[in-house]
N, C-alpha and C positions, 0 to 999 in steps of 0.2 A: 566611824563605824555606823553601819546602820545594815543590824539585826533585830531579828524577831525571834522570843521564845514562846513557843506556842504548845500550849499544856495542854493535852487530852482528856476526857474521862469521864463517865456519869459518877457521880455521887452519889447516886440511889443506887448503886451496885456496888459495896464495901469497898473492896482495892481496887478496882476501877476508878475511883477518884484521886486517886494520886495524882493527875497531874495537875488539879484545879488545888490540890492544896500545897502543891509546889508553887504554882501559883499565887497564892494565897504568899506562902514564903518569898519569894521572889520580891513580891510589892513591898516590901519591910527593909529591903536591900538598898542600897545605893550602888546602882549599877552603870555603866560606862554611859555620857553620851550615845544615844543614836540607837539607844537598845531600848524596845517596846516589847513588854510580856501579855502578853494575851493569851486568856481563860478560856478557850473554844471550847471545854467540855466535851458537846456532840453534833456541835455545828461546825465541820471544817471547811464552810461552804465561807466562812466571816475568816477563816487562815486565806483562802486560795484572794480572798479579795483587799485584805490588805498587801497580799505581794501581787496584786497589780501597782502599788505603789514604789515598786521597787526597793529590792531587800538585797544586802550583798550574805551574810550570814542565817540558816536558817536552823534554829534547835529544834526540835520536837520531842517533848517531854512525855512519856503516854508507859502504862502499864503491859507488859510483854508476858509471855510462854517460851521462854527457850531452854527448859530443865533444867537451869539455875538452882541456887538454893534460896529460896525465898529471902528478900529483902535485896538479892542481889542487886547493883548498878551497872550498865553496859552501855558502852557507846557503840552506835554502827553507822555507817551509810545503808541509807535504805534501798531498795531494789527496786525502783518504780515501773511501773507498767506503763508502756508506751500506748494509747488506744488508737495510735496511726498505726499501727503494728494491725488494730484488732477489725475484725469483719465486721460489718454493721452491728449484724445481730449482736455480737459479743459486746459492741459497743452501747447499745442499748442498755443491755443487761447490766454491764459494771458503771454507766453513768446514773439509773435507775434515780436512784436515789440522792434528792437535787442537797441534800442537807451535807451530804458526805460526814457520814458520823465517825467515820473511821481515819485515823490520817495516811491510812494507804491512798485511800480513792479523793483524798484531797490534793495530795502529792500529784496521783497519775493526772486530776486536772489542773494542777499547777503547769505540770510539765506539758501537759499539752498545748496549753495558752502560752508555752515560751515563758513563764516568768517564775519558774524554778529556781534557787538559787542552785548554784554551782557547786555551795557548799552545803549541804542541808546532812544532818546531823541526825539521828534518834538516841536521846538519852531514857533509856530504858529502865524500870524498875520490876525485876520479878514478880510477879505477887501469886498470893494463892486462892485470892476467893475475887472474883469478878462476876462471878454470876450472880450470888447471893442479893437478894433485892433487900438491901438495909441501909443503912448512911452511915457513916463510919468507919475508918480505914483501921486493918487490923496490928494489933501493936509491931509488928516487923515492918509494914508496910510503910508505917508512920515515922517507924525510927530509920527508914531508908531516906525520907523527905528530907534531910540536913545533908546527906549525904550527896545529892541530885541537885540540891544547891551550891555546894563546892562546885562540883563536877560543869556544873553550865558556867560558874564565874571564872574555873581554868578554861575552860573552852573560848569562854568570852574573849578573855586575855590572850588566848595563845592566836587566837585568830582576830585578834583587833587590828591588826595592817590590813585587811579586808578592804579594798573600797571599792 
């Protein structure tokens, strides 16, 4: 196998950090060969450059909005934006931003450089305070983090014939 879990999230924005202290959880694990966790926080610009090393499995761990009830866990395929689809201008505007804080605009330059996995994944956690400028994930948010840990080592397993 050779996957990447790649956890999202400012810490200095409450539940925003969930995915850096999945992360955190993750590194405690003993996880399958060939599977590397990486804490990108707000740099998805250090995701799009370890899958130029070629990745066959791709999780992304990051905190969501989808009117859940908080602490929720969701898994999806993500909807990437194609930017050969997009006009310069447009192009411009959505690559802006060379850090890709976001793991949308990380993905859409993943996929544009061709080295998108095939399978790329977002495990999602609900949350309800991301704006909030504090360090500290709120107690729902924290007690979803065990939960996102399963959720990535079923995923692992079920997709370990990957290569």
């Amino acid at each position: 196998m050779n996957a990447v879990v790649a956890c999202f999230g400012n810490v200095l924005r409450a539940d925003d950090g969930v995915g850096p202290a999945v992360a955190e959880a993750l590194v405690g694990e003993t996880l399958p060969d060939g599977v590397r966790v990486l804490e990108v926080g707000i740099g998805g610009i250090h995701l799009v450059q370890e899958l130029l090393r070629g990745v066959d499995l791709l999780l992304v761990v990051d905190a969501v909005d989808l009117g859940r009830p908080p602490g929720s866990v969701v898994v999806q395929r993500p909807d990437v934006l194609d930017v050969s689809t997009l006009s310069v201008e447009r192009r411009r505007d959505e690559l802006a931003d060379m850090h890709l804080a976001t793991p949308a605009r990380a993905l859409m330059v993943a996929l544009g450089l061709g080295v998108l996995p095939a399978t790329t994944l977002i495990v999602g956690v609900q949350t309800t305070d991301t704006e909030e400028p504090r360090h500290g994930l709120s107690e729902v948010t924290r007690s979803a983090v065990p939960v996102v840990v399963a959720e990535v080592r079923r995923l692992l397993a079920l997709h370990g014939s990957v290569s």
